[in-house]
N, C-alpha and C positions, 0 to 999 in steps of 0.2 A: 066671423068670430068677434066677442065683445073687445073691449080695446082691454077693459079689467083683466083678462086673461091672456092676454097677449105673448105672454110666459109661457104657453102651451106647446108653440111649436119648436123652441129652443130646446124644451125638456124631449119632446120627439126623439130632435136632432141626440140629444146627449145618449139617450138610451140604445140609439143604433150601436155604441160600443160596447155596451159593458150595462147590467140591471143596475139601478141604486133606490138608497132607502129615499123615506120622502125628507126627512134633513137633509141628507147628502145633496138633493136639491137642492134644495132650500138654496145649502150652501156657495153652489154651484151657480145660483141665477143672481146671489149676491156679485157674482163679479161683473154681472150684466145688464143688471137691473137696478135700478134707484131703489126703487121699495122694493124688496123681492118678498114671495110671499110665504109663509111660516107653513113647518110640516105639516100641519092639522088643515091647512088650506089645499096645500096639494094633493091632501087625498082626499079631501069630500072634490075638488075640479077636475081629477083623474078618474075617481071611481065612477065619474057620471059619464066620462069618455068613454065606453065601453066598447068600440072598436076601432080605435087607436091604445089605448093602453088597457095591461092586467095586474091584476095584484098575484105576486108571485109566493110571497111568504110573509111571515112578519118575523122582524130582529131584533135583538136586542140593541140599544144603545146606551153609550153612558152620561149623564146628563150633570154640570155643574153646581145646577140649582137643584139637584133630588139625591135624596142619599143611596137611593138606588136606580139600577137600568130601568127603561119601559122600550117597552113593543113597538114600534114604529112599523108601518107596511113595506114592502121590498115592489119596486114598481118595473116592468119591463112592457118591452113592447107585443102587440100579442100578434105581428108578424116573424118576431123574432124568438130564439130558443138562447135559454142559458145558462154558461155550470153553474153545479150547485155548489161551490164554493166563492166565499171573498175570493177575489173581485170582480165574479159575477159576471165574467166576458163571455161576451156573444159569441155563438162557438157558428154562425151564420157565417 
């Protein structure tokens, strides 16, 4: 694996619990990472993973800088099963 993604296997690890969007990442690898890398990145380095990770749905979020929600992808693992409600726990 390149070292630029290095972030790949942590995000693995995160999604054994519970799906999340690709911010919630984001947010999530901010506490681990120096640079961590921004939603629009996690899903064009996830969706090329195709078996390790799936795109499960797409959600709404609400964003500071836009007067309205956008779409973000919902990412889980695609060994794993999950409800369909927030918070999305691995029911595995």
């Amino acid at each position: 694996m390149s070292r630029k993604n290095a972030w790949k296997k942590r995000v693995y690890e995160l999604l054994s619990e519970r799906a999340m969007s690709s911010t919630e990442i984001s947010h999530k690898l901010k506490e681990t990472h120096r640079y961590n890398p921004h939603a629009r990145k996690i899903t064009l380095v996830l969706r090329a993973d195709k078996e390790k990770f799936r795109e499960l749905d797409r959600v709404a979020v609400e964003s500071w800088t836009r007067r309205e929600s956008h779409q973000v992808v919902l990412w889980g693992r695609i060994d794993k099963t999950y409800e369909n409600q927030y918070p999305y726990r691995s029911v595995d």
